[in-house]
Structures are given as structure tokens and as C-alpha cells.
MARRO-931917 format. One record per atom (N, C-alpha, C, CB): residue number from 1; atom name; y, x, z. Coordinates in nm, 2 decimals, decimal comma. Each point is the difference from the previous one (the first is absolute). Glycine has a CB too. Layout:
<rs>
R    nr   atom        y        x        z
R   NUM     CA        Y        X        Z
...
</rs>
This chain:
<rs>
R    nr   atom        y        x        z
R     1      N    -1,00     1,55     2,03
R     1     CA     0,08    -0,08    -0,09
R     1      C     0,11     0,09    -0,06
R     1     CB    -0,04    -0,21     0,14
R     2      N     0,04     0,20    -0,26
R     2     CA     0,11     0,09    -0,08
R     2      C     0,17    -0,03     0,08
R     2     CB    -0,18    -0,03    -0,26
R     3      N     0,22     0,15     0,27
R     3     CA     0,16    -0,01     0,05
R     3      C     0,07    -0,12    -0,05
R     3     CB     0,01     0,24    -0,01
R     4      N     0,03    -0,25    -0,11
R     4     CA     0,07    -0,14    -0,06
R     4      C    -0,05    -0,06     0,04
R     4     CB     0,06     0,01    -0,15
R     5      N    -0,21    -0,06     0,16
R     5     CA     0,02    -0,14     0,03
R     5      C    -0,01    -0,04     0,17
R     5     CB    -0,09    -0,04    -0,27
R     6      N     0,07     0,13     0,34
R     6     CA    -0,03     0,01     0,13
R     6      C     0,16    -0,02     0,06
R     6     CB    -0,25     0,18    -0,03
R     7      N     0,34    -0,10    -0,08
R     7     CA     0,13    -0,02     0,04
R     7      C     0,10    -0,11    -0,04
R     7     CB    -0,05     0,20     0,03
R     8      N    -0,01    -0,25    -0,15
R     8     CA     0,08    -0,18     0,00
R     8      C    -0,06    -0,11     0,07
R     8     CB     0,06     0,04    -0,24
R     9      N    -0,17    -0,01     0,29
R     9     CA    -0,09    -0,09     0,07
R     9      C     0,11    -0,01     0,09
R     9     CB    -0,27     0,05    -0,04
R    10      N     0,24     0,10     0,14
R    10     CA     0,07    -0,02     0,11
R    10      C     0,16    -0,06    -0,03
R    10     CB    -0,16     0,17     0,10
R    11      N     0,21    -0,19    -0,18
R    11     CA     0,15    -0,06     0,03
R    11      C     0,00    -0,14     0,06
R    11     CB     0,11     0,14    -0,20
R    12      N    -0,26    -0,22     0,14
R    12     CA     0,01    -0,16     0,05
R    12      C     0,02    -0,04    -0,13
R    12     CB     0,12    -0,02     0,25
R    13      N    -0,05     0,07    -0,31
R    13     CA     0,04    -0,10    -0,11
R    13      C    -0,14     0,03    -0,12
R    13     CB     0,33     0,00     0,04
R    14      N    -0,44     0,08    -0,05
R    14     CA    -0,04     0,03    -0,09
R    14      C    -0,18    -0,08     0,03
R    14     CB     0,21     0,24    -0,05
R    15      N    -0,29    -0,26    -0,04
R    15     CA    -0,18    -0,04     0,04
R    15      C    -0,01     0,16    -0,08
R    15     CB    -0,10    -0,35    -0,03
R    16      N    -0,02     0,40     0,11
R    16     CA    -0,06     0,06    -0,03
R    16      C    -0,04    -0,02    -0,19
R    16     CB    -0,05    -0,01     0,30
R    17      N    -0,02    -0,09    -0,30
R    17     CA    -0,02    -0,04    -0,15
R    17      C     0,11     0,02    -0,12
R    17     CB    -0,13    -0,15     0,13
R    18      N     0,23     0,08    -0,10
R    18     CA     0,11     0,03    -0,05
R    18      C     0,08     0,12    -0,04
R    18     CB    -0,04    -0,17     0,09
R    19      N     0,00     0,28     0,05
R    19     CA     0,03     0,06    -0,06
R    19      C    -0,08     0,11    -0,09
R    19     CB     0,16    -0,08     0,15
R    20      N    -0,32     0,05    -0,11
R    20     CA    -0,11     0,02    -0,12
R    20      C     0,02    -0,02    -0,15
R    20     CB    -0,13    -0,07     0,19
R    21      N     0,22    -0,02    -0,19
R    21     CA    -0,01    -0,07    -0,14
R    21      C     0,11     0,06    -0,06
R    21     CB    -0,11    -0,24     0,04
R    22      N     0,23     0,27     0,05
R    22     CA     0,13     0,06    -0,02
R    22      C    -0,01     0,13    -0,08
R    22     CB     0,08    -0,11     0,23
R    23      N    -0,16     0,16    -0,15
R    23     CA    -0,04     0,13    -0,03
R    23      C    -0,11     0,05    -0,15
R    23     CB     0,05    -0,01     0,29
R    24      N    -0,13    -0,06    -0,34
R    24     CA    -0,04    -0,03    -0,10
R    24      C     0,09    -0,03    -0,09
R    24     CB    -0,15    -0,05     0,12
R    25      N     0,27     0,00    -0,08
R    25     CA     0,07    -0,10    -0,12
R    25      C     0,13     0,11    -0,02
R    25     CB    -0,08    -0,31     0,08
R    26      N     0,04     0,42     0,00
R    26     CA     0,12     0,11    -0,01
R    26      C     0,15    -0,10     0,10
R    26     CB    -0,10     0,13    -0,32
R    27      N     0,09    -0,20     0,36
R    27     CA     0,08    -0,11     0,07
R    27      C     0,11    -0,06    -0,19
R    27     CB     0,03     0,18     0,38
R    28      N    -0,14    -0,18    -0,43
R    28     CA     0,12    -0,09    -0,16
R    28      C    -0,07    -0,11    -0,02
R    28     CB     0,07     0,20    -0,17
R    29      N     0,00    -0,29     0,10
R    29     CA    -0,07    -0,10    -0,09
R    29      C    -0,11     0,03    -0,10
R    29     CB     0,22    -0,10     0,02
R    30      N    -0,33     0,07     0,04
R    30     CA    -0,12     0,03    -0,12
R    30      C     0,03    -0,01    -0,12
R    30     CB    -0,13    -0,07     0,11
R    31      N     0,24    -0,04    -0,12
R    31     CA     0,00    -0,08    -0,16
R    31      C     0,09     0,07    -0,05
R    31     CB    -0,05    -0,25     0,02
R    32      N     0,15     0,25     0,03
R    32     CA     0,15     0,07    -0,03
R    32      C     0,05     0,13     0,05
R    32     CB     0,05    -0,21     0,00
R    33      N    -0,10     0,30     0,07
R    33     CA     0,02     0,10     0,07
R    33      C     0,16     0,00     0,06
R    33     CB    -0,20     0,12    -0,16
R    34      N     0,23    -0,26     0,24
R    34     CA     0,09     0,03     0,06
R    34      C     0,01     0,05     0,15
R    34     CB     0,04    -0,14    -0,17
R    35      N     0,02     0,25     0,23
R    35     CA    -0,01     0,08     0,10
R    35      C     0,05    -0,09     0,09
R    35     CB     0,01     0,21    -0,11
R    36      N    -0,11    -0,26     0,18
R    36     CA     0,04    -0,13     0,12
R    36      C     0,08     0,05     0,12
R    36     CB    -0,23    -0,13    -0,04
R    37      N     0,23     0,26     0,07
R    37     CA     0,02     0,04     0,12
R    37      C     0,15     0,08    -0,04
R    37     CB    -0,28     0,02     0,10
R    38      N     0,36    -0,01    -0,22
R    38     CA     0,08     0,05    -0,04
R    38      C     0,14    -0,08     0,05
R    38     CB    -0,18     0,09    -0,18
R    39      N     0,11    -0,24     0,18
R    39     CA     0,16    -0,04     0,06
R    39      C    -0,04    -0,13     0,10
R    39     CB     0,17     0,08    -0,25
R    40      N    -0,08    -0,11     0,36
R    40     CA    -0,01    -0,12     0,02
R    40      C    -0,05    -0,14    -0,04
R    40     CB     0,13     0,13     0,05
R    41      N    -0,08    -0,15    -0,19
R    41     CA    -0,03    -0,10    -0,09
R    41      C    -0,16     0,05    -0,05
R    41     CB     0,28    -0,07    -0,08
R    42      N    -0,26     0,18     0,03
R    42     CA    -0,15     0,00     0,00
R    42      C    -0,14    -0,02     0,11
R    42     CB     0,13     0,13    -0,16
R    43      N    -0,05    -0,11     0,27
R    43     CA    -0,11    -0,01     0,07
R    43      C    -0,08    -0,10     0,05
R    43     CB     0,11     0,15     0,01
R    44      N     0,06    -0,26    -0,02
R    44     CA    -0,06    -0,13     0,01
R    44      C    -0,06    -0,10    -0,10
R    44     CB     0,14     0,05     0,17
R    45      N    -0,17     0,05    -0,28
R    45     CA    -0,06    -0,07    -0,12
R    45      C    -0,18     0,02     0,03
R    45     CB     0,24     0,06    -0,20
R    46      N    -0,27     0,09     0,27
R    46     CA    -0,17    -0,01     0,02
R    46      C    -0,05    -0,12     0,02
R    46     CB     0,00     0,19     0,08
R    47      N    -0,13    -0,22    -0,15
R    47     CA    -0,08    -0,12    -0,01
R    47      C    -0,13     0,05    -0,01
R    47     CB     0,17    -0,15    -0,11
R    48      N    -0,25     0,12     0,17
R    48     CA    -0,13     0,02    -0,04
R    48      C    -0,03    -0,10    -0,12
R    48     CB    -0,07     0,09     0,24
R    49      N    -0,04    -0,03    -0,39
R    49     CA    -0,01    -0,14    -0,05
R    49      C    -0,14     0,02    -0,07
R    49     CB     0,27    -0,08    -0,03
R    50      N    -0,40    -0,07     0,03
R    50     CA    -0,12     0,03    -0,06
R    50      C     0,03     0,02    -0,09
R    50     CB    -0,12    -0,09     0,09
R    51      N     0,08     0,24    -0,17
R    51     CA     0,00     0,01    -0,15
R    51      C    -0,06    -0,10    -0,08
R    51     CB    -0,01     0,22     0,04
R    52      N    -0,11    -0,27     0,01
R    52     CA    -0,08    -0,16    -0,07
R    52      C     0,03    -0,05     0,15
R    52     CB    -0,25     0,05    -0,20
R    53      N     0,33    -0,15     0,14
R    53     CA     0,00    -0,07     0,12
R    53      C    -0,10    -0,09     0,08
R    53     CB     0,18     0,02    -0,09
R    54      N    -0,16    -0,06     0,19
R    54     CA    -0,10    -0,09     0,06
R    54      C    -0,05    -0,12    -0,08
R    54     CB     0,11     0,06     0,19
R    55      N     0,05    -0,11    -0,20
R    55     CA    -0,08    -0,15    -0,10
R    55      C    -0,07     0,06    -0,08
R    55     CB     0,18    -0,17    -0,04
R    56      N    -0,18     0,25    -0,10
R    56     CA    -0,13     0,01    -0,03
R    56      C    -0,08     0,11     0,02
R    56     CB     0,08    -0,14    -0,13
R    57      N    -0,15     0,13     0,21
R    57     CA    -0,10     0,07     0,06
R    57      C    -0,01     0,16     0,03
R    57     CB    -0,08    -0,19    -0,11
R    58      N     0,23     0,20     0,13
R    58     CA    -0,01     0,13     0,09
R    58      C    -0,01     0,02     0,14
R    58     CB     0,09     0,04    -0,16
R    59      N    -0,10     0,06     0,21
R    59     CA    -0,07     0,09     0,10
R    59      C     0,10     0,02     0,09
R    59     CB    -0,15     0,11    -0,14
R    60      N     0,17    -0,14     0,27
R    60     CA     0,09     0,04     0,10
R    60      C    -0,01     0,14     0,08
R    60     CB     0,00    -0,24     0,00
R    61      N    -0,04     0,33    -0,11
R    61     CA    -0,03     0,11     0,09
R    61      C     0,10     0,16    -0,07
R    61     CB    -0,30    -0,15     0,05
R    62      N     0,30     0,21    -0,01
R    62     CA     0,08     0,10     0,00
R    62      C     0,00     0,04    -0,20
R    62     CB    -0,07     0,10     0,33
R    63      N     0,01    -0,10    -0,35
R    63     CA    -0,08     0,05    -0,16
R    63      C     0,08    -0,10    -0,07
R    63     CB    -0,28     0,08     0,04
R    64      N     0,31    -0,20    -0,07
R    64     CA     0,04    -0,08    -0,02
R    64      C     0,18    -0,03     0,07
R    64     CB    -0,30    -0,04    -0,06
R    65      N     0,36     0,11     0,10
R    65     CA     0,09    -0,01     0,07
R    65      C     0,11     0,08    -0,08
R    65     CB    -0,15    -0,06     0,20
R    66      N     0,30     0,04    -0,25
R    66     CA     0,04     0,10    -0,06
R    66      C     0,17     0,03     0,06
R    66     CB    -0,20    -0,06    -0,23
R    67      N     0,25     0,14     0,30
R    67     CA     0,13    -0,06     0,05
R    67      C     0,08     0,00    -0,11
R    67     CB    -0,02     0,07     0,23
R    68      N     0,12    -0,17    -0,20
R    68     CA     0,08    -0,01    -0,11
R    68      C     0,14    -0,09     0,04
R    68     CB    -0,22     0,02    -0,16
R    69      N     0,36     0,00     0,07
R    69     CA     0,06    -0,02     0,05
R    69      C     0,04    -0,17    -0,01
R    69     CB     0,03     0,28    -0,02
R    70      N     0,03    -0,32     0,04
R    70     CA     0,03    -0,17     0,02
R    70      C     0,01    -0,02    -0,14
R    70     CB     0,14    -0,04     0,24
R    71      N    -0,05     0,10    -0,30
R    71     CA     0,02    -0,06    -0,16
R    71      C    -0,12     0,02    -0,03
R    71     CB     0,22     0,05    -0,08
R    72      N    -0,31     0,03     0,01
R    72     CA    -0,12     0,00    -0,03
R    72      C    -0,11    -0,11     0,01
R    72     CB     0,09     0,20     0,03
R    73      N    -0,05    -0,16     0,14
R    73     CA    -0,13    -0,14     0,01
R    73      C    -0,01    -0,14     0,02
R    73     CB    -0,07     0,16     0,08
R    74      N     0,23    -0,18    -0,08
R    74     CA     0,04    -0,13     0,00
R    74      C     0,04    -0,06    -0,14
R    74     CB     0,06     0,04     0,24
R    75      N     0,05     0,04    -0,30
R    75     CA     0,05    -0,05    -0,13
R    75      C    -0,06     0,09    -0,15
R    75     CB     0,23    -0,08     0,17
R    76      N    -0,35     0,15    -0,12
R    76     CA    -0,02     0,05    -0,16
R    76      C    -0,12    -0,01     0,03
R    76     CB     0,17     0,16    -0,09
R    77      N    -0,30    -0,19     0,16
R    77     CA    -0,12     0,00     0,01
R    77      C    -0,08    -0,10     0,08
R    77     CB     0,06     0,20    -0,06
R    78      N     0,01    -0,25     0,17
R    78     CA    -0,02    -0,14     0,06
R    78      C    -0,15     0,01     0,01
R    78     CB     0,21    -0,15    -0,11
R    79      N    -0,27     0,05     0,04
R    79     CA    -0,11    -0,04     0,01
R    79      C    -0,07     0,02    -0,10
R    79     CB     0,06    -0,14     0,14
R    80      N    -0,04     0,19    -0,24
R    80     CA    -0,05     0,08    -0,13
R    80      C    -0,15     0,07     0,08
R    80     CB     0,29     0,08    -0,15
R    81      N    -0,34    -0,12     0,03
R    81     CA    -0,12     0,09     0,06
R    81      C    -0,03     0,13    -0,14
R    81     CB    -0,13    -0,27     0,18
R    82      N     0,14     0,39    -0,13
R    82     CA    -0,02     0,14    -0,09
R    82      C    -0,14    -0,01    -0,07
R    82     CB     0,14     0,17     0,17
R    83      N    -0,25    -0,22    -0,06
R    83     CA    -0,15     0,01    -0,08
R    83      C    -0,01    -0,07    -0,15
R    83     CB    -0,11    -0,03     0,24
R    84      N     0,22    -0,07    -0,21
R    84     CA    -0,03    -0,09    -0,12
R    84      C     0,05     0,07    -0,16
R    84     CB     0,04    -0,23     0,20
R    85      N     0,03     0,37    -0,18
R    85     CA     0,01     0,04    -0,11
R    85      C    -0,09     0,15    -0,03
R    85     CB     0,24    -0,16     0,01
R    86      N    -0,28     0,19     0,06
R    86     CA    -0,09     0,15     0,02
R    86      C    -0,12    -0,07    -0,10
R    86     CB     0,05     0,12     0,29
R    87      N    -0,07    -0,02    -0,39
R    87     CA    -0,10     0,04    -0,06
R    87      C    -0,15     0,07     0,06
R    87     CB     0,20     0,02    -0,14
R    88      N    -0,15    -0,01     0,25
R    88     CA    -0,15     0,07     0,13
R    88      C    -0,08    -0,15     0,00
R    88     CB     0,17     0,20     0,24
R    89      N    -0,27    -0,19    -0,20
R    89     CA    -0,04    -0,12     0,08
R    89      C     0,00     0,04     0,21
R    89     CB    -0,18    -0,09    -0,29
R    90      N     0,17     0,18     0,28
R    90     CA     0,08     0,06     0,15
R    90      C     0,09     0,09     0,00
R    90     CB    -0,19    -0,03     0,10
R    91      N     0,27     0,02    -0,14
R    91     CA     0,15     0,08    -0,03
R    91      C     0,04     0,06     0,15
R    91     CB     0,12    -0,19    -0,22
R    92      N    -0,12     0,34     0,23
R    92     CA     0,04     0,01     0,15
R    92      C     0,14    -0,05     0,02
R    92     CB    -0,14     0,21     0,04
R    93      N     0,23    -0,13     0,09
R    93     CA     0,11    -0,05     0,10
R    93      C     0,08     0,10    -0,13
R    93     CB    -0,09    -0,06     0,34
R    94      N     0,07     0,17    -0,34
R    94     CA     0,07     0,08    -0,12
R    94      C     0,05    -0,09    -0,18
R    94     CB    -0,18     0,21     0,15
R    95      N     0,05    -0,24    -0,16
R    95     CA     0,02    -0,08    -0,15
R    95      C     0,09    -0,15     0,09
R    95     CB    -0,30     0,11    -0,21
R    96      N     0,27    -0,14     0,26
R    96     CA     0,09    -0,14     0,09
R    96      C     0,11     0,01    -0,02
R    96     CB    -0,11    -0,02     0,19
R    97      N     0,17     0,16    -0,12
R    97     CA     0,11     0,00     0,03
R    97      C     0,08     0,02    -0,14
R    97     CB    -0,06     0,07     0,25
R    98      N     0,03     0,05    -0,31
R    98     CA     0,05     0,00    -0,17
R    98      C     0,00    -0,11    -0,04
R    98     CB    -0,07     0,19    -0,06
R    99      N    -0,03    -0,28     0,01
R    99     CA     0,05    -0,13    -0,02
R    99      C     0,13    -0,08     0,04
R    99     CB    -0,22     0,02    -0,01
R   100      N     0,23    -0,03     0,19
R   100     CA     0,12    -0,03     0,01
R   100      C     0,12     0,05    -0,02
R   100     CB    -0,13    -0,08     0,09
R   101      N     0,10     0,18    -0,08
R   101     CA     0,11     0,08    -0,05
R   101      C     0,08    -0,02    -0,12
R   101     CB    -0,13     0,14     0,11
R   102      N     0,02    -0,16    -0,22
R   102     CA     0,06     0,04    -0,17
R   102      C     0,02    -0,19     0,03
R   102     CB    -0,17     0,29    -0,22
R   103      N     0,15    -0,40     0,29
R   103     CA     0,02    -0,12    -0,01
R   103      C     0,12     0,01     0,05
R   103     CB    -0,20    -0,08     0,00
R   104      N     0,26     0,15     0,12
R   104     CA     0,12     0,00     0,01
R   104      C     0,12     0,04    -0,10
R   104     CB    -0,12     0,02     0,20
R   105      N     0,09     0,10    -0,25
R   105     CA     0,03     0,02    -0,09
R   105      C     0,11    -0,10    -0,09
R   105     CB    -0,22     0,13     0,04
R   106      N     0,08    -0,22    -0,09
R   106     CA     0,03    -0,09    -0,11
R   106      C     0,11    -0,12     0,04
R   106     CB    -0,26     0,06    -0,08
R   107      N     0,21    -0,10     0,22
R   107     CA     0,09    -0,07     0,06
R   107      C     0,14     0,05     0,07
R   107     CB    -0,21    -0,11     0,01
R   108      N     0,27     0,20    -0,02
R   108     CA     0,08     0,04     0,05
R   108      C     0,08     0,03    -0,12
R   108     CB    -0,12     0,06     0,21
R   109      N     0,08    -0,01    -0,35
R   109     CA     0,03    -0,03    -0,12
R   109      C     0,03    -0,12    -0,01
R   109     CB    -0,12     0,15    -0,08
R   110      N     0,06    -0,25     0,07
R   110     CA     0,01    -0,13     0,01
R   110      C     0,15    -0,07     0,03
R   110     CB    -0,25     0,03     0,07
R   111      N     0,23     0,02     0,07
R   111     CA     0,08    -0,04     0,09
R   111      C     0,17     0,05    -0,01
R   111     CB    -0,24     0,00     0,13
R   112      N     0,25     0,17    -0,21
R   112     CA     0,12     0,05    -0,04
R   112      C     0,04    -0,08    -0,09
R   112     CB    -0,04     0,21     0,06
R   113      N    -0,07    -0,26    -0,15
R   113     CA     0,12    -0,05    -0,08
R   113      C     0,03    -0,14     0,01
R   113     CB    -0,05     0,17    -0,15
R   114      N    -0,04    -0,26     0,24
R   114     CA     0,11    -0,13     0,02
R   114      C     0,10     0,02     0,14
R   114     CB    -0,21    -0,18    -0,11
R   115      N     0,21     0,29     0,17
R   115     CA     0,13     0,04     0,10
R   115      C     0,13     0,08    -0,15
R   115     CB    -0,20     0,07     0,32
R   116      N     0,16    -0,01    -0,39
R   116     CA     0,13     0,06    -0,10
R   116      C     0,03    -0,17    -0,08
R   116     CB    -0,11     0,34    -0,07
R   117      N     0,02    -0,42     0,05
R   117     CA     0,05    -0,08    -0,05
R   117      C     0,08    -0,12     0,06
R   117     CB    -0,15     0,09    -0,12
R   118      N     0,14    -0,09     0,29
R   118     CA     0,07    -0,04     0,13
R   118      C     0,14     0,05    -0,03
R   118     CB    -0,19     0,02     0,17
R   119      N     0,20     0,11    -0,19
R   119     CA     0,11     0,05     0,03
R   119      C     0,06     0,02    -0,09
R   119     CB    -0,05     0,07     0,15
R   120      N     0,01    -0,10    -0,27
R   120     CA     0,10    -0,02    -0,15
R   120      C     0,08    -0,15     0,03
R   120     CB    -0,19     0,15    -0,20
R   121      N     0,07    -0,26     0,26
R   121     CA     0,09    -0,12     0,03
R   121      C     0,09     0,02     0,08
R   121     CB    -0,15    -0,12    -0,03
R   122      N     0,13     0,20     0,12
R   122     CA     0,09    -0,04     0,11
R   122      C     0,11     0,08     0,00
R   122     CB    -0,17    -0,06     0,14
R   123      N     0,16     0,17    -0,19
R   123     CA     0,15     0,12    -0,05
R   123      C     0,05     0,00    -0,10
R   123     CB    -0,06     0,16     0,10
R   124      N     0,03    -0,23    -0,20
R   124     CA     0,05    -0,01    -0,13
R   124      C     0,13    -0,09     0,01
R   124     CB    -0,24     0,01    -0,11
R   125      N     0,33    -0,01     0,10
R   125     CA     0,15    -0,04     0,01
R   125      C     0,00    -0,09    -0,17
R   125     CB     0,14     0,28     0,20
</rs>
């Protein structure tokens, strides 16, 4: 078993798997490349999440699995499903993830500008 993961296993707090996937994922947000292990708050944002999700017809298996942080996979990609915009007709985990990625993107764009327009209401004197 490789050192890392032989040695977060052993603390108790780590699955084997997890930290399989950890390590793949550089321990960042697939989508966002946020460094989960950089702070507290980050850490407790790790989520595992189906790149295609279950509802529609994804795969509960490692290949299909992408860690990511809570914002991502709760408030910018939810239940979106990535296949549905790939030009592949089997688009790998790679083309998957870019997809969500440049979707986050758009929504996080989105999102700055009805929070700047929050805060023009709310600080404008």
C-alpha cells in the first residue's frame, strides 16, 4: 500500500478509497481546484460527487466519482447532468469534468453578478 494512503488510513478518520480518490484529485476540487486540505473550512467542504449522476444513469463506481468541494456540488452543479452537453457520444471522466468545469464557470459568472447587484442594494446609502 502506498505510504499516504497506508498513513491516513491509519489515523481512523480516512477509507482507504477516499483516500484513493484524494489522491487522484491532487486532494482539490475537480471542478474548481480548491485545495481542500489547505484549511479547516476547506476540509469540511470534501464531498464525493457522481459526475453523471445516479438519477440519470450514472455509475457508482470510482471512474465516475469526482471529489469536489460542497459549493460545487451542491450549489453550482447539483444534479446537472455533464453528458447532456458533450459532443462525445461516450465523452470520458476527463471531457466530464471540463465540461463541468467551464459550467461552473458560467455559473459563478452568473452568480457575481446578482451578489454585486445584492450589494449595490444593500450599501448604496
Amino acid at each position: 500500500m502506498n505510504k499516504v494512503i497506508e498513513a491516513l488510513v491509519n489515523t481512523g478518520q480516512w477509507g482507504e478509497n477516499d483516500v484513493i480518490l484524494g489522491i487522484r484529485a491532487g486532494f482539490k476540487c475537480e471542478y474548481c481546484d480548491k485545495d481542500l486540505l489547505a484549511t479547516v473550512d476547506n476540509y469540511k467542504e470534501w464531498q464525493k460527487d457522481h459526475i453523471i449522476p445516479l438519477s440519470k444513469g450514472g455509475e457508482n463506481i470510482n471512474e465516475n466519482i469526482a471529489i469536489s468541494c460542497k459549493t460545487c456540488n451542491v450549489n453550482i452543479k447539483g444534479r446537472w447532468n455533464p453528458a447532456d452537453e458533450s459532443t462525445s457520444e461516450n465523452p470520458t471522466r476527463q471531457e466530464l469534468i471540463t465540461i463541468v468545469r467551464e459550467y461552473g464557470i458560467r455559473r459563478r459568472t452568473q452568480m457575481l453578478s446578482d451578489v454585486c447587484l445584492f450589494r449595490k442594494i444593500v450599501f448604496t446609502k
